[in-house]
C-alpha positions in Angstrom: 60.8 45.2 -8.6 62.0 42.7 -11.1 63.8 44.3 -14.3 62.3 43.0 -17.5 64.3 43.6 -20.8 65.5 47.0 -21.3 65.0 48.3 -17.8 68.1 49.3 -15.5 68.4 47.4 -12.6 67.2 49.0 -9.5 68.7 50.1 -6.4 66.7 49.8 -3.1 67.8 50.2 0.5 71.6 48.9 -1.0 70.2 45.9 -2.8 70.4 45.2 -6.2 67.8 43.6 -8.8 68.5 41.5 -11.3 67.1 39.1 -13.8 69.0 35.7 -15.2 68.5 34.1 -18.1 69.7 30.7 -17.1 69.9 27.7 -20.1 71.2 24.0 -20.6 73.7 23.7 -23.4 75.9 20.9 -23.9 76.1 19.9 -20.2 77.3 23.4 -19.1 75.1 25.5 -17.6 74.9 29.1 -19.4 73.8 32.3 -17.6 72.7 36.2 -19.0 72.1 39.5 -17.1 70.1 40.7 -20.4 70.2 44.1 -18.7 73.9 44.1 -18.3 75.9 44.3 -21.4 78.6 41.6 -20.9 77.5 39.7 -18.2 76.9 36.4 -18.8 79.1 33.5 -17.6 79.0 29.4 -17.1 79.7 27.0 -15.0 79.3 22.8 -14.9 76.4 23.2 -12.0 74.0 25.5 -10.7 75.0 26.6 -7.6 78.5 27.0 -9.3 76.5 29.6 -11.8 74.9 31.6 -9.4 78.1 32.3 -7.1 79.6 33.5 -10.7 77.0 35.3 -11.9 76.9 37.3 -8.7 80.4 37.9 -9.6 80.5 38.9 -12.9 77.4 41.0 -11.9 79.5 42.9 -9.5 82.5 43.1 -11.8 80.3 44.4 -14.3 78.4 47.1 -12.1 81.9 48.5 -10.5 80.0 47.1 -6.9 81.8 47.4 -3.6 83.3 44.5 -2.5 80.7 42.3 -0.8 77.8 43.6 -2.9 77.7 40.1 -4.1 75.5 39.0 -1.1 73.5 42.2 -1.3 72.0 41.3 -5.3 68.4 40.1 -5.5 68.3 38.0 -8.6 65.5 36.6 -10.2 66.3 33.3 -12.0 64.1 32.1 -15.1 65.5 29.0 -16.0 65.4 28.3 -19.6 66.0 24.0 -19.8 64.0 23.1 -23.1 61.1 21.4 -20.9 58.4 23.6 -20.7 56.0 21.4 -18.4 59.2 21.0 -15.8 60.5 25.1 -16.2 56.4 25.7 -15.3 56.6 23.5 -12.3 59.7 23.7 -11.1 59.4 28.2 -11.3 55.5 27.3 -9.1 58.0 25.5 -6.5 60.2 27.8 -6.3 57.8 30.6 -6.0 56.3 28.8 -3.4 58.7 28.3 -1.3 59.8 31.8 -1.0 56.3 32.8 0.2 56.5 30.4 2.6 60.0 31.9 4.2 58.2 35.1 3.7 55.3 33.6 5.6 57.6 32.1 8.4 59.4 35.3 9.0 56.5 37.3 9.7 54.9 34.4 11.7 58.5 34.9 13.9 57.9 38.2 14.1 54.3 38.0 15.3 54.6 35.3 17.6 57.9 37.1 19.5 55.2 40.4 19.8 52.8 37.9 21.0 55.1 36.5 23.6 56.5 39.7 24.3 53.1 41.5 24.9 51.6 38.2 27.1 54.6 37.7 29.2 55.7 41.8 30.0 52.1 43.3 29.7 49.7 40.9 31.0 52.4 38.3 33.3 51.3 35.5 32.0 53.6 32.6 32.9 55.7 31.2 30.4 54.0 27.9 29.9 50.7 29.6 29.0 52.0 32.1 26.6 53.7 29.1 24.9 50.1 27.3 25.2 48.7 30.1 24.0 51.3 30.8 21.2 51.2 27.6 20.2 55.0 27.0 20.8 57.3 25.4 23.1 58.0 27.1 26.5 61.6 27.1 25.7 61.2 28.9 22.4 58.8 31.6 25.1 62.4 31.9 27.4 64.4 32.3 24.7 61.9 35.3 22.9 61.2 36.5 26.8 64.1 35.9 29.6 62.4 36.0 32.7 63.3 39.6 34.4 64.6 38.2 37.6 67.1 35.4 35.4 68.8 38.7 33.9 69.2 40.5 37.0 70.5 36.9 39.2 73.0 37.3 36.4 73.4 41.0 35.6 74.5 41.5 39.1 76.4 39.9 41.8 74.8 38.8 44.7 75.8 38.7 48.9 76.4 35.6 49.8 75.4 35.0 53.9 74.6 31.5 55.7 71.5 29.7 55.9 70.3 30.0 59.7 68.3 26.7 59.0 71.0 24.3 57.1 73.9 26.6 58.1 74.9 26.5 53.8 76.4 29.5 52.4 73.2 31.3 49.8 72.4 34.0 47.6 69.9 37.0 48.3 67.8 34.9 46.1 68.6 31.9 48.3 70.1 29.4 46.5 73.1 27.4 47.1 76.1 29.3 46.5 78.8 27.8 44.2 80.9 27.8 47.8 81.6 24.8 50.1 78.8 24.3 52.6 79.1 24.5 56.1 79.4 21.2 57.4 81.8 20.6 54.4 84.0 23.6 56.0 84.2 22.5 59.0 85.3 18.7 57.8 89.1 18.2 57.2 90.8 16.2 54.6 
């Protein structure tokens, strides 16, 4: 929910919703909290105003410290161009249904993994085929079972009977000297 004049900011889930009136005056950039008596503030660029806008925002509310990264603010930027505020508010707009669109793409394409990989045992390179991502991007949302346990636990080391090398359980070449190395001297 976006507050519009004369509405109280909300409060959901310990984030807080503002709108900013933001203008051009001068070659300072002004910014209003027309919901907050008092809170307004400037600053000579943009991303200087919104770091002090959350500020005053917070002063003004009594926040916890920290809050500042918690407030949801909803810029309408007032420049005196009404052909560039239109496009640039469509860009901006856009772009933040795309994030929203990437997250829940994330999301659906870890279940995916998840649910080929664990459920069915696909391999890792056709639940990336399938997924339509990279096979590293599958190990990284799915470490193989028997990678976690090689490394969750340690393992007996004995000697190869074949190339007389010390191995793991899981035989590979332990991290020790091998066995012709052992028996060579210096």
């Amino acid at each position: 929910m976006v507050p519009v004049f004369g509405e109280v900011a909300s409060v959901t889930d310990e984030t807080y919703h503002y709108r900013v009136v933001i203008t051009h005056e001068n070659g300072a950039w002004l910014a209003d909290v027309p919901q907050l008596a008092g809170a307004h503030t400037f600053a000579r660029n943009i991303p200087g105003l919104h770091k002090a806008i959350r500020e005053v925002i917070a002063l003004v509310e009594d926040l916890p410290d920290g809050a500042e990264d918690s407030l949801d603010l909803d810029y309408e930027y007032r420049i005196g161009i009404p052909e560039v505020e239109a496009e640039t508010r469509q860009l901006r707009a856009d772009r933040k249904r795309i994030r929203q669109e990437e997250d829940d793409l994330a999301r659906r394409t870890d279940a995916a993994a998840r649910t080929l990989v664990e459920q069915y045992n696909f391999s890792v390179r056709d639940a990336a085929a399938l997924t339509g991502v990279s096979k590293q991007r599958i190990s990284q949302l799915v470490p193989r079972k028997e990678s976690a346990e090689r490394f969750a636990k340690p393992q007996a080391r004995k000697k190869s009977a074949r190339t007389g090398q010390r191995t793991t359980d899981a035989g590979l070449p332990s991290a020790g000297r091998s066995a012709s190395a052992e028996g060579s001297g210096p």
